[in-house]
C-alpha positions in Angstrom: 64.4 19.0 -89.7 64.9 19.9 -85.9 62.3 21.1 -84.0 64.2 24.5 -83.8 63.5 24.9 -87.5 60.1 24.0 -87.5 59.3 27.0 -85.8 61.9 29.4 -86.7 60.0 31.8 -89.0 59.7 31.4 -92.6 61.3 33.4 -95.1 59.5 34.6 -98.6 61.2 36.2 -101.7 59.1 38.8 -102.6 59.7 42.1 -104.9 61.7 44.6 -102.3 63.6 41.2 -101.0 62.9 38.7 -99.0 59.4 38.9 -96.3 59.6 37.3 -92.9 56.6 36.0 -91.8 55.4 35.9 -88.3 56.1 33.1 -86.1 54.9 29.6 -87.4 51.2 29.1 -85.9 51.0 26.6 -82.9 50.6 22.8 -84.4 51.6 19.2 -82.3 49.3 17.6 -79.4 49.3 21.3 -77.7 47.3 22.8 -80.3 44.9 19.7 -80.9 44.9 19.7 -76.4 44.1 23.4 -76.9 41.4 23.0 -79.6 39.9 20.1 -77.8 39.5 21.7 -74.9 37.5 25.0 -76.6 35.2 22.2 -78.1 34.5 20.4 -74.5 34.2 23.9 -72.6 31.4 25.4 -75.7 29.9 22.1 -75.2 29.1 22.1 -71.4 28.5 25.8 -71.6 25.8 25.0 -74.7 24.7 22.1 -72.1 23.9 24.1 -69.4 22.5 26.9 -71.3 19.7 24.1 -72.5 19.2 22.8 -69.4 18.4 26.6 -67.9 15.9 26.7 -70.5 14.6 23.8 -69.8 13.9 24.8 -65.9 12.1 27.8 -67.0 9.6 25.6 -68.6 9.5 23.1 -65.9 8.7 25.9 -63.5 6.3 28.0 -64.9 3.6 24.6 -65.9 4.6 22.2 -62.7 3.5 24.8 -60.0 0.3 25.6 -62.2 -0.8 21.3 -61.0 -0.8 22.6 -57.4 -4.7 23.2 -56.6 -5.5 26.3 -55.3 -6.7 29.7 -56.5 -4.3 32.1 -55.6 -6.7 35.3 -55.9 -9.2 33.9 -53.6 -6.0 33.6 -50.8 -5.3 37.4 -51.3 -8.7 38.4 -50.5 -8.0 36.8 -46.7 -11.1 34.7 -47.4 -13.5 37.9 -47.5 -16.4 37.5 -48.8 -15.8 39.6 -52.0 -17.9 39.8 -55.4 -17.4 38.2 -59.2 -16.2 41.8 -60.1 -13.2 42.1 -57.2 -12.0 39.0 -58.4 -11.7 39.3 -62.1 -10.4 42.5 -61.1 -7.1 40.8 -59.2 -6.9 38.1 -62.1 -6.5 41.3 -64.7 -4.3 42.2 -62.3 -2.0 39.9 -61.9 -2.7 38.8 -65.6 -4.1 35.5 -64.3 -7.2 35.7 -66.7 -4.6 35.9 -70.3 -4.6 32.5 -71.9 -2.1 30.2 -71.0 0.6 30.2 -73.6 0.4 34.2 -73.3 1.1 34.1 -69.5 4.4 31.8 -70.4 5.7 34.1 -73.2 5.5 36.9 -70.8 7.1 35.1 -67.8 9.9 33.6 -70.2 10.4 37.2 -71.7 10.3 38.8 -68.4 12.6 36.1 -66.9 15.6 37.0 -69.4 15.5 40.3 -68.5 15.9 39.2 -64.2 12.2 40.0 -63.6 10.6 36.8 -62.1 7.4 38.8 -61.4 5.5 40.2 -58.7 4.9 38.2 -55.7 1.1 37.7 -54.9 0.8 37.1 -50.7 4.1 39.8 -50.4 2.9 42.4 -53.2 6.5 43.0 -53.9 9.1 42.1 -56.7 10.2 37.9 -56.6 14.0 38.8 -57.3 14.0 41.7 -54.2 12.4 38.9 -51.9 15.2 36.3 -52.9 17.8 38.7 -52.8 17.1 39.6 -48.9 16.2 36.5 -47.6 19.6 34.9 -49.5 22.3 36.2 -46.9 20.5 34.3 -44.1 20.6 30.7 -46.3 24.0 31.3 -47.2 25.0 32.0 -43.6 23.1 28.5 -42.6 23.9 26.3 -45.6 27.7 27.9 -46.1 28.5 27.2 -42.4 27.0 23.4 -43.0 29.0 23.2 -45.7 32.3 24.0 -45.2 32.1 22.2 -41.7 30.7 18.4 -43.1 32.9 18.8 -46.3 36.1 18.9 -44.4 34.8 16.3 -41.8 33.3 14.4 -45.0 37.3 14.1 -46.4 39.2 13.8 -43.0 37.1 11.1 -42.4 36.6 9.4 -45.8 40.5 9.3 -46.2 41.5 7.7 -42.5 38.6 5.2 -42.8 40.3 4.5 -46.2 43.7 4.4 -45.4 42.5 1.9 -42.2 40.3 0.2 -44.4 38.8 -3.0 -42.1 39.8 -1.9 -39.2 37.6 -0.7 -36.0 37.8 2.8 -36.3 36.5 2.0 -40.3 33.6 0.1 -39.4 32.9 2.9 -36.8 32.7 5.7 -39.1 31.4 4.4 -41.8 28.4 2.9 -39.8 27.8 5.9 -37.9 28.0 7.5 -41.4 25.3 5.7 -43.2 23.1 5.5 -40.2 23.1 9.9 -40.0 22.4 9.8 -44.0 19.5 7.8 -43.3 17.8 10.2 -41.3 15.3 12.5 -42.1 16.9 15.9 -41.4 13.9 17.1 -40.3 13.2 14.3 -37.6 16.5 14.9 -36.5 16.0 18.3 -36.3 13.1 18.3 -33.9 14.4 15.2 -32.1 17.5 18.4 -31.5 14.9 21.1 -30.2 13.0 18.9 -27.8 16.4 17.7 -25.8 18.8 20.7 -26.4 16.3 23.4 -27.0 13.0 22.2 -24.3 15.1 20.4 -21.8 14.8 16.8 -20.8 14.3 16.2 -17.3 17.1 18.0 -15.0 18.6 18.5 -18.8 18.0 22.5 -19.2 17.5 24.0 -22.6 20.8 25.2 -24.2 20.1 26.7 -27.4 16.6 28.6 -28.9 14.0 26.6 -30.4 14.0 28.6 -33.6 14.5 32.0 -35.9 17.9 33.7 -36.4 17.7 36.1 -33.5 16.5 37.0 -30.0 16.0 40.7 -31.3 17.1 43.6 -29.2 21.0 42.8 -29.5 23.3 45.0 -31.3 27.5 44.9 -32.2 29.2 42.1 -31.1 25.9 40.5 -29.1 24.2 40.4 -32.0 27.0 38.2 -33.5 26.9 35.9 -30.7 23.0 36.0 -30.3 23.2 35.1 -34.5 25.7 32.1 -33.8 23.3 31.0 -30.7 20.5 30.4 -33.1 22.9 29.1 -35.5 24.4 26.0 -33.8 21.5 23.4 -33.9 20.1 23.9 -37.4 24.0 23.8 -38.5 24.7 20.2 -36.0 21.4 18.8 -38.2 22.9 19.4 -41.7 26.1 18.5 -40.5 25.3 15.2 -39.2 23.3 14.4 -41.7 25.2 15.5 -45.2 28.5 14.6 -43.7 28.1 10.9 -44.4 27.8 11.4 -48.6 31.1 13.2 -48.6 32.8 10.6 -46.7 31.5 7.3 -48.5 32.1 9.0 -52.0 35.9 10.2 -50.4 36.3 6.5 -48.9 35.2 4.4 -51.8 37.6 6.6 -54.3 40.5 5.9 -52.0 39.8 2.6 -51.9 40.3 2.1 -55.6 43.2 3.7 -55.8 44.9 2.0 -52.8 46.2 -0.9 -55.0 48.0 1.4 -57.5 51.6 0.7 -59.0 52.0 4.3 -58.3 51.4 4.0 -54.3 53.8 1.2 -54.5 56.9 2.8 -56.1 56.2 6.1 -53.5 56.2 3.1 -50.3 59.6 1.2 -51.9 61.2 5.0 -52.0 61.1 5.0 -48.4 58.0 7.7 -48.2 55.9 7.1 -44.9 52.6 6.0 -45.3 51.1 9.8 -44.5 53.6 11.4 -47.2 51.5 8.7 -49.3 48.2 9.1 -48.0 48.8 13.1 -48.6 50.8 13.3 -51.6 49.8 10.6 -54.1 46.8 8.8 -53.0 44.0 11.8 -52.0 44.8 13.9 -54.7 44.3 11.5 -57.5 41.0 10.0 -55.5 39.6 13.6 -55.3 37.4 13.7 -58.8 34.8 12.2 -57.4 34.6 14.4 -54.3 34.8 17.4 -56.3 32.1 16.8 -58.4 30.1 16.2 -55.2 31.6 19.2 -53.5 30.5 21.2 -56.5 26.9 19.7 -56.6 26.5 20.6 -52.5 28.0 23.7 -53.5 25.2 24.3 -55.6 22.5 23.4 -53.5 23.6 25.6 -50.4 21.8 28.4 -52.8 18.9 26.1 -52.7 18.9 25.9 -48.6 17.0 22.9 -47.2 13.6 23.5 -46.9 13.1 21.0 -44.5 15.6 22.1 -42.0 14.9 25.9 -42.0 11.1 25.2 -41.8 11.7 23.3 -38.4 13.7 26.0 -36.8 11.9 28.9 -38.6 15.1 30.0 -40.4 14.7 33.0 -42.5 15.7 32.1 -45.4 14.8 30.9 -49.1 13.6 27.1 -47.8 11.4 29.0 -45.7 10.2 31.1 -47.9 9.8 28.7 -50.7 7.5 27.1 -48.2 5.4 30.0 -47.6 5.1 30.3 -51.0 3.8 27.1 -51.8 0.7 26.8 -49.1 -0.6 30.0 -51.1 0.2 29.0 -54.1 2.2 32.4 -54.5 3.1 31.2 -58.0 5.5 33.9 -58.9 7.3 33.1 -55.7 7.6 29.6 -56.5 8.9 29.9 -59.9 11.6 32.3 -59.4 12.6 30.3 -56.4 12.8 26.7 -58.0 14.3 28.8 -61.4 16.9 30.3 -58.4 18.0 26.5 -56.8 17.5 24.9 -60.2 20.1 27.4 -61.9 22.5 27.3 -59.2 23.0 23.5 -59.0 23.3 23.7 -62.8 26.3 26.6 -62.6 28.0 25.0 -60.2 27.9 21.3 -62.0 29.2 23.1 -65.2 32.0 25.3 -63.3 32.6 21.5 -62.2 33.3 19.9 -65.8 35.6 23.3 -66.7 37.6 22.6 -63.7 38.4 18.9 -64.4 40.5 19.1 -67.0 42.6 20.7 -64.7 41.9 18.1 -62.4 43.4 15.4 -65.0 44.9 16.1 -68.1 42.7 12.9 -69.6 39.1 15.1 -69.1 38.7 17.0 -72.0 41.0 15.6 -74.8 
């Protein structure tokens, strides 16, 4: 039987003459690809769903370790009576039992109510939502900028593997991932920022704005404030991208499939471009994805030394309190994020290679 009559439709005598039925259904590798590939996507999706759950536990009883009593912080340190405070426990429902206060954060939290905030006196999600912009204006910057340095890089260093200008990068590489960003960071502020000697200071010490600027000043007075927090987390995160790029080129440099491109007469940049990088890309992808994820999360670190207004910053405030509604929804926030972005991650590599998936 061809394969043209496999699928031709099928004919059936029936009472008024013969019935036509539909088109045969799909059957062959496709249909087992297809079917394989619904099972591996329900499974990361049921993986990450888990794992979300998980982080709602984790953050409500971790942050309850940190000592601290959170009612006696929102009284300034007045001197206030037994009453007052049961009064602000009742409040803030501090004084239910335990398990209680977790049913009613983990029914509240499905809903996209993470609570009240205690030092701000204002909803968790509204004070996530506006300091958010300002992180993602930091950490997006940072991140397109040392993920395309990361792979330009990675894949010479690669491609010159041995040589000088390898050795160069790849030292220089591993000796910025070393350092602490936030060493780094003030190391920046005291020669760029304070001055050094005749050395003037170039750039602001800290925060997102000089205030008083408006239109197009405002823009530039933004991108002023902008540079040295963005030259830390470049530095320092550009290394990762270009080890993990260099390291996956390197192991496909000695493939029968780079050979037979080279004997056809293609240059060795045609190669580099065409063949080599796209097939060493997995593992930067999945890192890609993971840094993607954490540029929701901001670094705490690095917006803490320049007084960045964003979520790091804020999850810092939050924890010298404890503000413990402020803390959850935060770690619950970066937690989630890193955990979407890994699973958009697994859907995409099956479209990465065919072999993912089956």
């Amino acid at each position: 039987m061809t394969a043209d009559a496999a699928s031709a439709p099928v004919e059936k005598q029936g009472a008024a003459g013969p019935v036509t039925d539909g088109p045969a259904a799909p059957r062959g590798p496709r249909a087992r690809t297809t079917t394989a590939y619904l099972r591996y996507v329900a499974g990361k999706l049921a993986g990450a769903a888990v794992s979300l759950l998980a982080v709602l536990v984790t953050s409500f009883f971790l942050f309850r370790l940190i000592p601290g009593d959170p009612v006696k912080f929102m009284t300034g340190g007045r001197q206030v009576s037994a009453e007052q405070l049961a009064h602000y426990r009742e409040q803030f429902g501090l004084d239910l039992p335990l398990w209680q206060q977790f049913t009613d954060y983990c029914g509240k939290a499905l809903t996209g109510d993470l609570g009240t905030s205690y030092q701000f006196n204002a909803p968790v999600i509204d004070k996530i939502m506006e300091a958010l912009p300002n992180t993602l204006l930091l950490t997006g910057t940072a991140f397109v900028l040392y993920t395309l340095l990361g792979i330009f890089l990675g894949t010479r260093s690669a491609w010159r593997h041995g040589r000088l200008g390898d050795r160069l990068n790849t030292g220089l590489a591993l000796t910025l991932y070393s350092v602490p960003s936030f060493w780094l960071g003030l190391l920046l502020i005291v020669t760029l920022s304070v001055g050094v000697g005749p050395l003037p200071g170039l750039f602001p010490t800290g925060g997102m704005e000089s205030g008083g600027e408006e239109g197009f000043a405002y823009v530039l007075d933004v991108a002023h404030h902008l540079i040295l927090p963005v030259v830390t987390l470049v530095a320092v995160e550009y290394g990762q991208t270009l080890l993990v790029t260099r390291s996956a080129l390197l192991d496909e440099m000695g493939s029968d499939y780079l050979t037979t491109a080279r004997a056809k007469g293609l240059r060795d940049d045609l190669v580099r471009r065409r063949h080599a990088v796209p097939n060493a890309l997995l593992p930067t992808v999945t890192l890609i994805f993971i840094n993607l994820g954490r540029t929701v999360a901001g670094v705490i670190l690095v917006e803490t030394v320049f007084s960045w207004p964003g979520l790091g910053g804020l999850f810092y405030q939050a924890l010298s309190v404890p503000d413990l509604p402020l803390v959850q929804g935060l770690f619950f926030v970066f937690a989630a994020a890193v955990i979407v972005m890994n699973t958009l991650a697994d859907l995409i590599y099956p479209l990465l290679d065919p072999r993912v998936g089956r």
